[in-house]
C-alpha positions as CSV (number, residue, x, y, z in Angstrom):
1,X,132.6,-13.7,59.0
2,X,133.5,-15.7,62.2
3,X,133.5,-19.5,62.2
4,X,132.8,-21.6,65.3
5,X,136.1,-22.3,65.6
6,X,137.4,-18.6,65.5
7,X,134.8,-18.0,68.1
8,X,135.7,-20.6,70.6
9,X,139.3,-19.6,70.3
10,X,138.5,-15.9,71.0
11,X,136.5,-17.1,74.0
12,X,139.3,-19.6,75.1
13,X,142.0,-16.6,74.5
14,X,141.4,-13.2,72.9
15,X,145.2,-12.9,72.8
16,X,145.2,-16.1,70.7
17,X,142.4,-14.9,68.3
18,X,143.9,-11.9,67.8
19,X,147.2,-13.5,66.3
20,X,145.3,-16.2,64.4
21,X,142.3,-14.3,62.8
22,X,143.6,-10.7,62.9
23,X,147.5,-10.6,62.5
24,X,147.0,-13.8,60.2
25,X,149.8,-15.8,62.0
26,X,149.8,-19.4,61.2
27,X,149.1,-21.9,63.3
28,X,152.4,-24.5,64.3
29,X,151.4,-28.3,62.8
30,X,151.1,-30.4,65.3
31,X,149.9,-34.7,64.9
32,X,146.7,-33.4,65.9
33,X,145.6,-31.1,63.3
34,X,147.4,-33.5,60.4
35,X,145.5,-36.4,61.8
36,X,141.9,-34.8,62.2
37,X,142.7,-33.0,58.6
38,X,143.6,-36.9,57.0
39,X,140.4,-38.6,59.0
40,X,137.7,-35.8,58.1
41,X,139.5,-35.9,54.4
42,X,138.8,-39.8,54.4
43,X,135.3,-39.3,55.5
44,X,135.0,-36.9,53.2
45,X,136.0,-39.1,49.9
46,X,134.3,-41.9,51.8
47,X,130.3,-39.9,51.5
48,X,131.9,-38.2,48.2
49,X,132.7,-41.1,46.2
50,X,130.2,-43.7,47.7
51,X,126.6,-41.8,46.7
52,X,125.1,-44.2,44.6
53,X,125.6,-47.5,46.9
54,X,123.1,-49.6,48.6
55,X,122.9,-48.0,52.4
56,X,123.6,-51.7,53.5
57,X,127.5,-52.1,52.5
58,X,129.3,-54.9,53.9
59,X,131.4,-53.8,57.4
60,X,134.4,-55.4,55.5
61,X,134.2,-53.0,52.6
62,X,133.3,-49.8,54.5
63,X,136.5,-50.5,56.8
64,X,138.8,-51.4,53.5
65,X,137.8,-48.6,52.0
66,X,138.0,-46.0,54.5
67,X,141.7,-47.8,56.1
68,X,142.8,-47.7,52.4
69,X,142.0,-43.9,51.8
70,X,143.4,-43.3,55.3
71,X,147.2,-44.9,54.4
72,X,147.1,-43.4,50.9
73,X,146.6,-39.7,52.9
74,X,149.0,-40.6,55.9
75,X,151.7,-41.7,53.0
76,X,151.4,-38.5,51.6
77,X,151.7,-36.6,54.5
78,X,154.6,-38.2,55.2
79,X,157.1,-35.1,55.3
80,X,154.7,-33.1,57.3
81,X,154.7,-35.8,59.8
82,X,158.6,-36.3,59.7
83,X,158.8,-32.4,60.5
84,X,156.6,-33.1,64.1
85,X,159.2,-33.4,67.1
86,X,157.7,-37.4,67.6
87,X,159.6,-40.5,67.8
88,X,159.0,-43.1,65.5
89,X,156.6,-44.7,67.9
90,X,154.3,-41.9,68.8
91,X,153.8,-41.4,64.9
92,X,153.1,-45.2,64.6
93,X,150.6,-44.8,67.3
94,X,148.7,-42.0,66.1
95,X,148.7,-44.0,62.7
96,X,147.2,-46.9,64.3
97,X,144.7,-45.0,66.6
98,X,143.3,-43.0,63.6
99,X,142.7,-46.0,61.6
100,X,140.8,-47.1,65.1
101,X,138.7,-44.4,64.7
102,X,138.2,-45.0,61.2
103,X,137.1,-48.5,61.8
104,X,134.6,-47.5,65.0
105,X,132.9,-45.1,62.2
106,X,132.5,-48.2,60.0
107,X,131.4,-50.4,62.4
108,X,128.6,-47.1,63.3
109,X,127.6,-46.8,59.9
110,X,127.0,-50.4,59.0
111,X,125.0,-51.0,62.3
112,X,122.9,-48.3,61.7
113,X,122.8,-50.0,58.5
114,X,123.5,-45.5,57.2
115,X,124.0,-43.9,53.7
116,X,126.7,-41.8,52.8
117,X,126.1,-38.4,53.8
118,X,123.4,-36.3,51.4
119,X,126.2,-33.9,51.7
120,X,129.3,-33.5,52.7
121,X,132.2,-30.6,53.9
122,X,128.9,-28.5,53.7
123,X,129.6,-24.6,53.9
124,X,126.7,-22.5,55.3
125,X,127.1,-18.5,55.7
126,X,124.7,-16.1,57.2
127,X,125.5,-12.7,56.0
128,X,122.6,-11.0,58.6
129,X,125.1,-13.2,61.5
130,X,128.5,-12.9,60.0
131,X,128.8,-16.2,60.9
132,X,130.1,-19.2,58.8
133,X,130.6,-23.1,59.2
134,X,131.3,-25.9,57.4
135,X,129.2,-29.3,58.4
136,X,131.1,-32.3,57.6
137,X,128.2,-34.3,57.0
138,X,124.4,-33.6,56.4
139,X,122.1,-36.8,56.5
140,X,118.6,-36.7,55.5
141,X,116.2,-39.0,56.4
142,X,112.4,-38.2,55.9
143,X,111.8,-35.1,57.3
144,X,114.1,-35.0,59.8
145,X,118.1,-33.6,59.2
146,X,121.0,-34.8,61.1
147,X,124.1,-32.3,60.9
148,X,127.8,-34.3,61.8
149,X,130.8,-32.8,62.5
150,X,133.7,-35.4,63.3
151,X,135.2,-35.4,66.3
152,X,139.2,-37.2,66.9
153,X,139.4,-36.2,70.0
154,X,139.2,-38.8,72.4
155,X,137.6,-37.2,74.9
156,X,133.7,-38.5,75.0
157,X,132.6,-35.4,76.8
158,X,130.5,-32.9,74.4
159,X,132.1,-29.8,75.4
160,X,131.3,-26.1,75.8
161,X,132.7,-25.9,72.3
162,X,131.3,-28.5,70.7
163,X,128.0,-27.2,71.7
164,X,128.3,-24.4,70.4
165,X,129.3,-25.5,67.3
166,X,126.8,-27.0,66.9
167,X,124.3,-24.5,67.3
168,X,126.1,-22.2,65.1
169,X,125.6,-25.3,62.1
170,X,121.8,-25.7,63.1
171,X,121.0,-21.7,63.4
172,X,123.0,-22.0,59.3
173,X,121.4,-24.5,58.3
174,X,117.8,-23.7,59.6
175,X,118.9,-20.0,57.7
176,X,119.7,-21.1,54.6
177,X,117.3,-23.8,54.1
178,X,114.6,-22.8,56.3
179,X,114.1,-25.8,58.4
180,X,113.8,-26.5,61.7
């Protein structure tokens, strides 16, 4: 099974793909992939533990919540974080920058006055494909399905990648639940 992400890497670099999906070497940390792990963890928890509540929560307790969750996971991933070559400084920065993101998502989902997701970290297979994804959020509204995957970069250009992404979760999706 191929992911997305396996596919834009092999497409990017076979030489890369080969030593990350075939000779199973892992992957260096870097403040990237411990930040977007921590912010799509927060969102996670965030539609997870929020699935009951009116769709029209206060901005205030959206942003506490999700800044909260965020220091709690950036706390814990304090050694990992330590281990980066970053000063001080940088790592303060990316601490602030990903709680900016956190707060732009809060200030989107009260404005669009949103529920938590109908489902979230979402994993979709196609066996007749070989393909696999996980969505990060699925929102339903009427008949019409929105599929979210998060995005810290911050870069506001959808790329190549991202597009294809994309179509991988909708071809899933449509798949497994038969929907257009």
């Amino acid at each position: 099974m191929l992911s997305p992400t396996a596919i834009n890497t092999y497409l990017f670099c076979p030489r890369k793909f080969y030593r990350r999906y075939i000779l199973k070497e892992p992957s260096r940390p870097s403040i990237y992939l411990i930040r977007g792990l921590l912010v799509h963890r927060v969102l996670s928890d965030f539609h997870k533990n929020q699935p009951s509540v009116c769709h029209k929560l206060p901005l205030s307790m959206v942003t506490r919540t999700l800044v909260s969750g965020f220091e709690k996971r950036w706390d814990q991933a304090g050694p990992q974080l330590k281990a980066l070559p970053l000063s001080s400084d940088q790592v303060a920065y990316f601490n602030q920058d990903s709680k900016r993101m956190l707060v732009n998502f809060a200030v989107w989902f009260c404005k669009k006055g949103a529920r938590p997701a109908d489902f979230s970290e979402m994993k979709l297979f196609s066996s007749p494909h070989k393909l696999m994804g996980i969505v990060d959020a699925v929102h339903k509204e009427k008949n019409q399905v929105m599929l979210v995957d998060y995005k810290t970069s911050k870069k506001a250009k959808i790329t190549r990648d991202m597009f294809r992404q994309a179509a991988i979760y909708a071809l899933l999706y449509q798949e497994r639940f038969k929907q257009t």
